[in-house]
C-alpha positions in Angstrom: -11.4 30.2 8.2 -13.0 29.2 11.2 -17.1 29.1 11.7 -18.8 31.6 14.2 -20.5 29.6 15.3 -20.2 28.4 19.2 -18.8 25.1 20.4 -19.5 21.9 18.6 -21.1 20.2 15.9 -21.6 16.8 14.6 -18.4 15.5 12.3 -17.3 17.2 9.5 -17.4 14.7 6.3 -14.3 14.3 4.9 -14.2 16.7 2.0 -16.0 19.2 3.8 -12.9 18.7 6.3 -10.7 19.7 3.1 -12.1 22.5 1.9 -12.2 24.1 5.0 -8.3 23.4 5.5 -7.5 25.2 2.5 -9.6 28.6 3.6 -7.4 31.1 4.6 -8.3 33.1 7.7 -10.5 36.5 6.7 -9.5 40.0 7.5 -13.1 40.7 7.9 -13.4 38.0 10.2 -10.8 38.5 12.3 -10.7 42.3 12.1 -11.6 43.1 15.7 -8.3 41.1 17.2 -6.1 42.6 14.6 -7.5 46.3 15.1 -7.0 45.5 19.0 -3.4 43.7 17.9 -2.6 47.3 16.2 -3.7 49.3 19.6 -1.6 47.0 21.8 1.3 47.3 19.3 1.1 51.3 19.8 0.7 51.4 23.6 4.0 49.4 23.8 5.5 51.8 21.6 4.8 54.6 23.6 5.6 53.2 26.7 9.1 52.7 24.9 9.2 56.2 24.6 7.6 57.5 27.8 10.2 55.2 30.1 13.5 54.7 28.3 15.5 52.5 28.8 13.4 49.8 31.2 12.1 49.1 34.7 14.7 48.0 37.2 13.5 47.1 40.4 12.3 44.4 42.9 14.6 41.4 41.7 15.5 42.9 38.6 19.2 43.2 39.7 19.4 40.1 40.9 18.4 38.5 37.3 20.8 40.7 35.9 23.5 38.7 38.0 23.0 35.8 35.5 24.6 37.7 32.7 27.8 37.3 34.1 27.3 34.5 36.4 25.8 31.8 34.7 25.0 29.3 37.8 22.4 27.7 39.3 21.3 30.2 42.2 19.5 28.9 45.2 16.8 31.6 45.3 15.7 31.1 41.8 15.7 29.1 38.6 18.5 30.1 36.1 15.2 30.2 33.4 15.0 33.9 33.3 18.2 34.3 33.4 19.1 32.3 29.8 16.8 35.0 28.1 18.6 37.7 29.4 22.0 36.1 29.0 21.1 35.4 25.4 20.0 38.9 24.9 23.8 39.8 26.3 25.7 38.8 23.6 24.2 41.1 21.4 23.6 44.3 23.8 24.0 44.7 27.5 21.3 47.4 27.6 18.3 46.9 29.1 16.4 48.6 26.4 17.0 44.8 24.3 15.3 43.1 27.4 11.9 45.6 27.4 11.6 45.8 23.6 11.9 42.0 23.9 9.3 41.7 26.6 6.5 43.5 24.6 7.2 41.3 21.3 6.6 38.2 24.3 3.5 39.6 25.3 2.2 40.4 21.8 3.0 37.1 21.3 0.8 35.8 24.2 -2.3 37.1 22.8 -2.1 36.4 19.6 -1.8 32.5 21.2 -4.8 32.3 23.3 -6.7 34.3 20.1 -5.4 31.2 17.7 -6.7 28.9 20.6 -9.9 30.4 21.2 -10.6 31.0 17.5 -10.0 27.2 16.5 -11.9 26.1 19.3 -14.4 27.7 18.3 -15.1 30.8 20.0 -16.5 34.2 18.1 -13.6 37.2 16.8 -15.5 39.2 19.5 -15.5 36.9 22.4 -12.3 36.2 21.3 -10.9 39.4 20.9 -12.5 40.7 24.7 -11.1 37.8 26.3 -7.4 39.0 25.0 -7.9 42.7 25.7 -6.3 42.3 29.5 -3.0 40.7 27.6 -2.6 43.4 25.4 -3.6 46.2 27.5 -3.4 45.7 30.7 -1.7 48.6 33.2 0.3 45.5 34.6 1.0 43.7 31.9 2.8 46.7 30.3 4.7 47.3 33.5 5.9 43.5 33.8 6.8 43.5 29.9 9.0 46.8 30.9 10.4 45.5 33.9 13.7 42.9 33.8 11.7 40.5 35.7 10.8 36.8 34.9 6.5 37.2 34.6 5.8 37.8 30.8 8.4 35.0 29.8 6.7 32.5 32.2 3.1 34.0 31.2 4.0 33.0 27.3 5.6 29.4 27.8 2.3 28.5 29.9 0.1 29.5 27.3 2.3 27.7 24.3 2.3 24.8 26.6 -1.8 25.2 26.8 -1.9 25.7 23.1 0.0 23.2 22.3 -1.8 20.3 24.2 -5.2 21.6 23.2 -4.2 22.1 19.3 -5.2 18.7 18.5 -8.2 16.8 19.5 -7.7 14.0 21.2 -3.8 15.4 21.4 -0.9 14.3 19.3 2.0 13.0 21.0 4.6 15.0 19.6 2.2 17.9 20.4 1.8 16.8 24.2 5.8 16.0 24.4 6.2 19.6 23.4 3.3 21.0 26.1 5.3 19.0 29.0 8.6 20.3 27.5 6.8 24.0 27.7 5.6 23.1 31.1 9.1 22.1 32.3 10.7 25.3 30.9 7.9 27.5 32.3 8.8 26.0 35.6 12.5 26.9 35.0 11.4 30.4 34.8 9.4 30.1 38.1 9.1 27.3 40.1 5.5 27.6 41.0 5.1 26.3 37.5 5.4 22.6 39.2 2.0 22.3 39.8 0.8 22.7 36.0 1.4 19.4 35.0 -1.3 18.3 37.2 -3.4 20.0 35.8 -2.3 19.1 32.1 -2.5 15.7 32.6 -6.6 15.7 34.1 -6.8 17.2 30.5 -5.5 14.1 28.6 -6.9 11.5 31.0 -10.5 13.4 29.8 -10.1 14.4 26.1 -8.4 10.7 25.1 -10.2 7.9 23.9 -9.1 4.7 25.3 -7.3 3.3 28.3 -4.1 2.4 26.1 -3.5 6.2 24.5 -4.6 7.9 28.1 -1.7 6.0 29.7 0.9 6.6 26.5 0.1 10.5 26.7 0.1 11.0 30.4 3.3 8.9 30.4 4.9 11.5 27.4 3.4 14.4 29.0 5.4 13.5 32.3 8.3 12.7 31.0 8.5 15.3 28.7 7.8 18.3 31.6 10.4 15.8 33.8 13.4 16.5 31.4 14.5 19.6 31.5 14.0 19.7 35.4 15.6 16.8 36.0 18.7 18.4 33.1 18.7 21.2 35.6 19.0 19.5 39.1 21.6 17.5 37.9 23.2 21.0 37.1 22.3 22.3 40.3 23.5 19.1 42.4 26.9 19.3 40.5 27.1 23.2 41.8 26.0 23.1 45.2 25.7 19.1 46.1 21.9 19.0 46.0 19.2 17.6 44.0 16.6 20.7 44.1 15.8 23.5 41.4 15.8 26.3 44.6 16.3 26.0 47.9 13.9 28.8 49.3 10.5 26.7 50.3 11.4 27.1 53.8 11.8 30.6 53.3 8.8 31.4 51.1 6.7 29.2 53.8 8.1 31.3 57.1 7.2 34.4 55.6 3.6 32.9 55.2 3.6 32.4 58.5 4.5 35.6 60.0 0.9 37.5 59.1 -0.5 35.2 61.8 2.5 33.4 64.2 1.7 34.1 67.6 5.0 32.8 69.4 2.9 33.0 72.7 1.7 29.7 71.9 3.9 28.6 69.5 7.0 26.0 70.8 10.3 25.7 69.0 13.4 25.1 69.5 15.4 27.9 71.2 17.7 28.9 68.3 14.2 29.7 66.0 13.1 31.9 68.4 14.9 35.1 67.1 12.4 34.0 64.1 8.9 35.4 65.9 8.4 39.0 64.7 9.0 41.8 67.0 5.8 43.3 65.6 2.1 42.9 67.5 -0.3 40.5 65.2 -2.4 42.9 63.3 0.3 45.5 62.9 3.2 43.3 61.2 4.8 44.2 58.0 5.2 42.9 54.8 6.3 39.2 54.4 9.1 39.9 52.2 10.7 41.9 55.0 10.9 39.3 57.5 12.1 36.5 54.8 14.8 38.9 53.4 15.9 42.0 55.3 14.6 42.5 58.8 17.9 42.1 60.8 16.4 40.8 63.8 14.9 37.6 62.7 16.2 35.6 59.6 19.6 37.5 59.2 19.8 36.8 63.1 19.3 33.1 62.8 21.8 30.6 64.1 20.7 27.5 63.9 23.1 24.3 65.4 25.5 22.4 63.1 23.7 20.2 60.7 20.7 22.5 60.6 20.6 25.1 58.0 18.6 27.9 57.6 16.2 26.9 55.0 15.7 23.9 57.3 15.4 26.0 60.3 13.1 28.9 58.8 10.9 25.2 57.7 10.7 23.8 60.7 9.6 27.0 62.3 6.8 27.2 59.3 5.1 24.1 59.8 5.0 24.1 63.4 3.3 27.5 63.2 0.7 25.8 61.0 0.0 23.0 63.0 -0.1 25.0 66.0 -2.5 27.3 64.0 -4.4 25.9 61.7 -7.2 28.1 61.3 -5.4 31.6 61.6 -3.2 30.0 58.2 -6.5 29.0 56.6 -8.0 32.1 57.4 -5.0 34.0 55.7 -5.0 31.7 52.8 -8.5 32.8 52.0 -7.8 36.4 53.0 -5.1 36.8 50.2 -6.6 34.8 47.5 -9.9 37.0 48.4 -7.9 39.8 47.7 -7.3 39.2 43.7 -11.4 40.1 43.3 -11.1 43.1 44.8 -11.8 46.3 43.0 -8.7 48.1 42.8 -5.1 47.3 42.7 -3.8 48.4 46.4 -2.2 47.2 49.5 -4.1 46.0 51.9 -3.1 43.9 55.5 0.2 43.8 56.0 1.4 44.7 52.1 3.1 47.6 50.9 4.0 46.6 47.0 1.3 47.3 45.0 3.2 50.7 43.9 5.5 48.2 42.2 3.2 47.3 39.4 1.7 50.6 38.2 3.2 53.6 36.0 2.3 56.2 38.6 6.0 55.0 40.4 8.1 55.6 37.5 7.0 59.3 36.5 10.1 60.8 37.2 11.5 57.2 38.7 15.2 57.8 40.8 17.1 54.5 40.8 18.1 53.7 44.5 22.0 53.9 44.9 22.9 51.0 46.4 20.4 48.6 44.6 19.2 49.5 40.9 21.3 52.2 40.0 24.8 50.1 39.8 22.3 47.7 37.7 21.6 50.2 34.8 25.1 51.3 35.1 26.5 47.9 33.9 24.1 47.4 31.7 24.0 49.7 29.0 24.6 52.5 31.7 21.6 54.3 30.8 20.0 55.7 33.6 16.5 56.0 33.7 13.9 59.0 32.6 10.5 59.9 32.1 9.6 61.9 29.0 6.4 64.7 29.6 3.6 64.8 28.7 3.3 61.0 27.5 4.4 59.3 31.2 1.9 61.7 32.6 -0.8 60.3 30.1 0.2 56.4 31.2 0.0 57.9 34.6 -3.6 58.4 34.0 -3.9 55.1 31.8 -2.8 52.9 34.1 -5.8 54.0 36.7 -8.1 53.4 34.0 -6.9 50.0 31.8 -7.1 47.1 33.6 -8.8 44.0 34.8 -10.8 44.8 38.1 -10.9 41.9 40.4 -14.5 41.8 40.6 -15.0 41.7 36.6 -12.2 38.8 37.0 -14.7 36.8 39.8 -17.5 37.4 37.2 -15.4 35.8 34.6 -14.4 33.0 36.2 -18.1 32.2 37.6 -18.7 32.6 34.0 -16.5 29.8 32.9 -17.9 27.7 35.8 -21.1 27.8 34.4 -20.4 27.1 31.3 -18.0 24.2 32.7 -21.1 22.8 34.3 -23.9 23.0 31.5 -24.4 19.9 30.0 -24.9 19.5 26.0 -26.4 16.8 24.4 -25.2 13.3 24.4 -22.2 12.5 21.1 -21.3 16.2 20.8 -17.6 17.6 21.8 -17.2 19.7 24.0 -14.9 22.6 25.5 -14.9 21.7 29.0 -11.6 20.4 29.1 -10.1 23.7 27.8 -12.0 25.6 29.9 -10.6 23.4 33.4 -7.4 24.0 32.4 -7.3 27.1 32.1 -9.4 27.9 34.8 -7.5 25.6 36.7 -3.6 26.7 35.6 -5.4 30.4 35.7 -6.5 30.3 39.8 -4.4 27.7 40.7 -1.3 30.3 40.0 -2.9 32.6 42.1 -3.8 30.0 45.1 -0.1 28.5 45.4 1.0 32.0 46.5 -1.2 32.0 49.1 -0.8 28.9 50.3 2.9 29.0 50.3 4.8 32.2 50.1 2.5 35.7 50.3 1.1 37.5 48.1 1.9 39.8 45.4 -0.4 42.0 42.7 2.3 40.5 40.0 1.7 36.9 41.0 -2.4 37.5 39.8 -0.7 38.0 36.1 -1.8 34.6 35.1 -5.2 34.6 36.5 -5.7 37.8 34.4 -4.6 36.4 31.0 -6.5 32.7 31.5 -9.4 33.6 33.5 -11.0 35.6 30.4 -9.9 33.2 27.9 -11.7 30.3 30.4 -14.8 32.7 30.3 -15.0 33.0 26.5 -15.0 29.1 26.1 -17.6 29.1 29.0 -19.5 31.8 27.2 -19.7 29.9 23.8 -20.7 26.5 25.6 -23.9 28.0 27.1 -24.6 30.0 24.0 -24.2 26.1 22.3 -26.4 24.9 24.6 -29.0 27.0 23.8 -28.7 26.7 20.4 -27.9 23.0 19.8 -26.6 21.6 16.4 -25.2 24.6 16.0 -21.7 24.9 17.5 -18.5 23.4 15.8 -15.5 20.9 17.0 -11.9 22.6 17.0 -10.4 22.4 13.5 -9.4 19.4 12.6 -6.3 21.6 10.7 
C-alpha cells in the first residue's frame, strides 16, 4: 500500500523496502477512486443506453473507410484505423467501437490514479485529479464517437506511466514508453512532439552521463520504430517517405483567420487561395482547407507543384508577410482553452460537436453519416427519453471549466518551482511532463492547424494530474521529512 504522505522521503532501508512490497493496496485507502471508478462505470452505461448504437460524425466515416481499405491514407495515420479494423472481424457494428471506447477511457484513469498513487500523491488528490477522465461531458462524447481521441488519450498516458514507473527508468520500461509514444503518434500525428518532451524527462531523472545517453538513445529509437515501419508502408503505397501529407493543408487553414491578400504576394495560380470573406468576418478553417469550392478545390497549381505544396507555400509566405497577426492568433486560440464555457468563438462553429445537447434526437445527414451506420451494423441512430434529456442537462454541468484548468496548471507551476531540501527526490520531472505533453497538445494546434474543443482532451486529462503532483510538492515542502519516493515496487 502506498503512504499518504506527500512527495519524498529519505531511502527506505532494505527490509523496510520489502515489507512494503508485499502490502496489498487497501480498500479503505483507495476507496474514493474506486467509489468514483463505480460512478464513471455507470455514466458510461447509461450513455450506452441513452444514444444506441454510437456517434458518427466529423471524420468518423472516414475512419470507417479503414475497415475495408486497409492503406495508408494521406490525410491521416492508419492508427485508428487498426482498432477499428480489429474490432471488424468480430462485429461491424458500431456499438463494438463505443463500448470499446468507454472500457479505453476507464482504463485511462485508472493509469494516471496508479501513477499518482505510487508517486506519492493522496487517494483524494488523486482521485480529483481523475474526475475530468471519468466524467467529463467530452470525454463521454469522444468515447461514443468513432473518432481517434480516447485511443490516442490512453497510449499517451501508458507511455507517461510507463517511463515514470521506475525511478531512474528501466530500459525495457523506457523502450516500451517510446514504442507507446510512436503508436500514439500513429493515431494522431501531433503525437511527434512528445518525445521531446519524454526525453528532457530522462536526461533529468538519470544518474550519470553514460545511462542518460543509453536511455535517450532507447527511448528514440524505440518511438522511431514503428514510424519508420509505417513510412516505409506509406512510401511503398504512394512513393513517399511521410506518415500524412496534410501539413500544408493544416498550415493554410491557420492562415486564413488573418491572410490579408492585399499585401500578401504569390504566385498567380495560389491566388484563388485568399478567402472571399472580409478579415473579421471569415469562417471556420476547416471550410477553407476542405470544402469551400472557390479556394482549395479551385487550386491548380503548374506541373511539378502539388497541392499540399502549393496550399504550403501560400502558408508560410502569409506568415512571414504577417508575423504578428499569426502570433496574435496563436495566442488568441490557445487563450481560448481557459475560457469558461465550451462555445464557439471567432471564426468557429464546432463546439456543438462535442456536447450531448446535438444528439438528442440526432438525424444522420444522408449523404455523409447515414451510409456509414448503414454498412456498419446498419443501425441507425436514436435517443431514448427521459435519460438523453438528463445527459442533456449533464453535459452543461460536468466538465472541466477552462479557468479551473488555468488554476490547475498555475498550480503545478508552483509546485514545479518550489524548491525542497537538498538529497531529497522529487516530483518535478513528472510534473514537466505532463504539464508539458498536457499544454503542449493544445499549443501545436494553434500553431499549426486551428483549433478545436476536442483537441483540449489532453490538456484536460494531464493538466489535473500535473496539479496533484504540484499540490503534494508544496504540501512536502511545508512539511519536510515527511513525503515519500515513488515505490520502489
Amino acid at each position: 500500500m502506498l503512504r499518504d504522505s506527500p512527495d519524498v522521503v529519505a531511502p527506505t532501508p532494505r527490509a523496510e523496502v520489502a515489507r512494503v512490497r508485499r502490502l496489498p493496496w487497501s480498500w479503505r485507502t483507495e476507496r474514493p477512486f474506486l467509489v468514483a471508478l463505480g460512478v464513471g462505470v455507470l455514466v458510461r452505461i447509461l450513455v450506452q443506453v441513452a444514444f444506441p448504437p454510437a456517434f458518427i460524425y466529423s471524420d468518423g466515416p472516414t475512419y470507417l473507410g479503414f475497415v475495408d481499405a486497409v492503406d495508408p491514407s494521406p490525410d491521416r495515420p492508419f492508427g485508428y484505423g487498426a482498432l477499428l479494423w480489429l474490432l471488424a472481424v468480430v462485429t461491424r457494428g458500431v456499438d463494438a467501437v463505443a463500448i470499446t471506447q468507454h472500457v479505453l477511457g476507464l482504463l485511462t484513469a485508472v493509469v494516471l490514479y496508479a501513477l499518482m498513487r505510487r508517486w506519492g500523491v493522496r487517494p483524494w488528490v488523486a482521485t480529483l485529479a481523475t474526475l475530468p477522465a471519468l466524467l467529463d461531458e467530452m470525454q463521454l462524447v469522444l468515447e461514443h464517437s468513432v473518432l481517434s481521441d480516447v485511443l490516442f488519450d490512453l497510449l499517451l498516458v501508458l507511455g507517461i506511466a510507463a517511463l515514470a514507473w521506475h525511478r531512474p527508468p528501466r530500459p525495457a520500461w523506457t523502450a516500451a514508453a517510446g514504442l507507446l509514444l510512436g503508436c500514439a503518434t500513429l493515431v494522431r500525428v501531433t503525437g511527434e512532439p512528445t518525445v521531446v518532451a519524454a526525453a528532457v524527462f530522462v536526461l533529468v531523472v538519470t544518474a550519470t552521463l553514460r545511462a542518460r545517453l543509453l536511455q535517450v538513445l532507447v527511448l528514440v529509437v524505440a518511438f522511431a520504430a514503428p514510424l519508420t515501419a509505417y513510412a516505409s508502408w506509406y512510401h511503398h503505397e504512394h512513393g513517399a517517405w511521410a506518415i500524412t501529407q496534410t501539413g500544408g493543408r493544416a498550415l493554410y487553414m491557420r492562415t486564413t483567420g488573418f491572410v490579408d491578400c492585399a499585401t500578401l504576394s504569390v504566385p498567380s495560380y495560389e491566388r484563388t487561395l485568399c478567402p472571399d470573406d472580409p478579415v473579421g468576418r471569415r469562417q471556420d478553417p476547416t471550410f477553407y482547407g476542405w470544402h469551400d469550392p472557390t479556394t482549395t478545390h479551385a487550386l491548380r497549381p503548374p506541373p511539378g507543384v502539388s497541392d499540399e505544396a502549393a496550399m504550403r507555400d501560400f502558408a508560410m509566405r502569409a506568415i512571414r508577410s504577417q508575423p504578428l497577426d499569426y502570433a496574435q492568433i496563436v495566442a488568441r486560440d490557445f487563450a481560448m482553452a481557459f475560457g469558461p464555457s465550451r462555445v464557439d468563438r471567432y471564426e468557429y462553429d464546432t463546439a456543438y460537436k462535442w456536447s450531448f445537447h446535438h444528439y438528442v434526437d440526432y438525424q444522420p445527414t444522408p449523404d455523409w453519416t447515414r451510409p456509414a451506420y448503414a454498412t456498419h451494423g446498419g443501425e441507425m441512430p436514436v435517443s431514448r427519453h427521459p435519460l438523453a434529456d438528463w445527459f442533456d442537462t449533464y453535459g452543461q454541468r460536468v466538465y472541466l471549466p477552462g479557468p479551473v484548468l488555468l488554476a490547475l496548471a498555475l498550480l503545478a507551476v508552483a509546485g514545479f518551482v518550489r524548491r525542497t531540501p537538498n538529497g531529497t527526490s522529487s516530483s518535478r520531472p513528472l510534473i514537466f511532463l505532463t504539464l508539458a505533453i498536457g499544454l503542449g497538445l493544445i499549443l501545436l494546434p494553434d500553431v499549426t492547424a486551428e483549433f478545436t474543443w476536442r483537441y483540449q482532451l489532453p490538456a484536460i486529462l494531464l493538466v489535473p494530474v500535473a496539479a496533484a503532483l504540484g499540490w503534494t510538492r508544496l504540501r512536502g515542502a511545508r512539511q519536510p521529512g515527511t513525503t515519500p519516493t515513488p515505490s520502489t515496487d
